[in-house]
C-alpha positions as CSV (number, residue, x, y, z in Angstrom):
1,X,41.8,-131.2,27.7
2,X,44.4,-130.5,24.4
3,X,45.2,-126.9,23.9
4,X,46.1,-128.3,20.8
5,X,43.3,-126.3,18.5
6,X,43.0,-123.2,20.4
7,X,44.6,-120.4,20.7
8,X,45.9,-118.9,23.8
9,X,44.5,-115.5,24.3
10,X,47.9,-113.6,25.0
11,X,48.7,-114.4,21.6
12,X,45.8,-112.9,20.2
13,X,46.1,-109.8,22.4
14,X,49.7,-109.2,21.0
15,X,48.8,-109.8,17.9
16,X,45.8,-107.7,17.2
17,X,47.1,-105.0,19.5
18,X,44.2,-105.3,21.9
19,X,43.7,-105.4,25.8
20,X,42.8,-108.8,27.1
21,X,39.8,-106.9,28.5
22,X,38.1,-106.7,24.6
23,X,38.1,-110.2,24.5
24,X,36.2,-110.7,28.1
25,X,33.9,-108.3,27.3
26,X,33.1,-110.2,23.9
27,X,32.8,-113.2,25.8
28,X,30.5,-111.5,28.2
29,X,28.2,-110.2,25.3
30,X,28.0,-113.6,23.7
31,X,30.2,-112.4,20.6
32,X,32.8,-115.6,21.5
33,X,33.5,-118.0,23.3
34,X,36.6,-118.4,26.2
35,X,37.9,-121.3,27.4
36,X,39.9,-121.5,30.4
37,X,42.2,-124.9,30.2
38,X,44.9,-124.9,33.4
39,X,44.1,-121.8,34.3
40,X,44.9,-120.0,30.8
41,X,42.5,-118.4,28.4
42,X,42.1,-119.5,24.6
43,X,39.9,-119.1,21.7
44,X,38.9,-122.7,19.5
45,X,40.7,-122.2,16.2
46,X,37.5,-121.8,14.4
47,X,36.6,-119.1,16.1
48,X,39.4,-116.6,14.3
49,X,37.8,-115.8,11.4
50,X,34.9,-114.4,13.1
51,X,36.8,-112.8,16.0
52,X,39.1,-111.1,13.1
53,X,35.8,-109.4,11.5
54,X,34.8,-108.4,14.9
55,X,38.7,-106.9,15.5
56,X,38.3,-104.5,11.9
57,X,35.0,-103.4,12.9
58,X,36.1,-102.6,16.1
59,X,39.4,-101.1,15.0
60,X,39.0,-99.7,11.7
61,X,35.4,-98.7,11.8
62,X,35.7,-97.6,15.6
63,X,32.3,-99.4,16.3
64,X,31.5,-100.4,19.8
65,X,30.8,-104.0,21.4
66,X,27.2,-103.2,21.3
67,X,27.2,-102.3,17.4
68,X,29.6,-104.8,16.4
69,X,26.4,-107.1,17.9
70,X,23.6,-105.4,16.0
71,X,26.2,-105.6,12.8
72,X,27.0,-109.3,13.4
73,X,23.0,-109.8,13.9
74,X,21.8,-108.0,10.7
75,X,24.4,-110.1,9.1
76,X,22.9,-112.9,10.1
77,X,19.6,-112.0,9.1
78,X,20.6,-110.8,5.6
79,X,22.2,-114.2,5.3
80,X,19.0,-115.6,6.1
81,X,17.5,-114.1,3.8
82,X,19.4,-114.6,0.6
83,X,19.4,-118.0,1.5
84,X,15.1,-117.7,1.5
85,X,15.3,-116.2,-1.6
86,X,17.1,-118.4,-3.7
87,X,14.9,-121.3,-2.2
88,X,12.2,-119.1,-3.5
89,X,13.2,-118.5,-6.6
90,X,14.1,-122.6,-7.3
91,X,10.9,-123.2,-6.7
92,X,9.6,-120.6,-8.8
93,X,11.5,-121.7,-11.4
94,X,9.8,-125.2,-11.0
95,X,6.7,-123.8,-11.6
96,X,7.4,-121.7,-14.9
97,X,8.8,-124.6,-16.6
């Protein structure tokens, strides 16, 4: 398999200033997603804007793995939701005219 759009996880640990340990215990919550190629971790490319959100709140905001999940979930849900609405209100809109 290409390494060629992930990102090896030593990289990310020196660049965020994190322990290597965050990342595995991200992985282990379901927060991302690890992939071991030759015996080497690495993150998919797409995977870095999410993993940089969960970086801040961890950082910045000192929230733990377990919060940043109930964050990232009610994030998810309020996304939901907007999207609900405006599907709501189209149709509304439908009827009134």
């Amino acid at each position: 398999m290409s390494t060629e759009n992930f990102i090896p996880l030593d990289t990310l640990c020196i660049h965020y200033k994190v322990n290597l340990s965050f990342f595995y215990n991200l992985s282990d919550s379901g927060l991302i997603d690890i992939e071991e190629i030759a015996e080497m971790s690495y993150i998919h490319q797409d995977s870095l804007h999410e993993i940089e959100k969960i970086i801040r709140m961890h950082q910045e905001l000192d929230v733990n793995i377990e919060g940043i999940d109930v964050v990232l979930n009610l994030l998810k849900k309020i996304d939901a939701l907007k999207t609900e609405l405006h599907t709501v209100r189209n149709r509304l809109r439908l009827y009134e005219n």
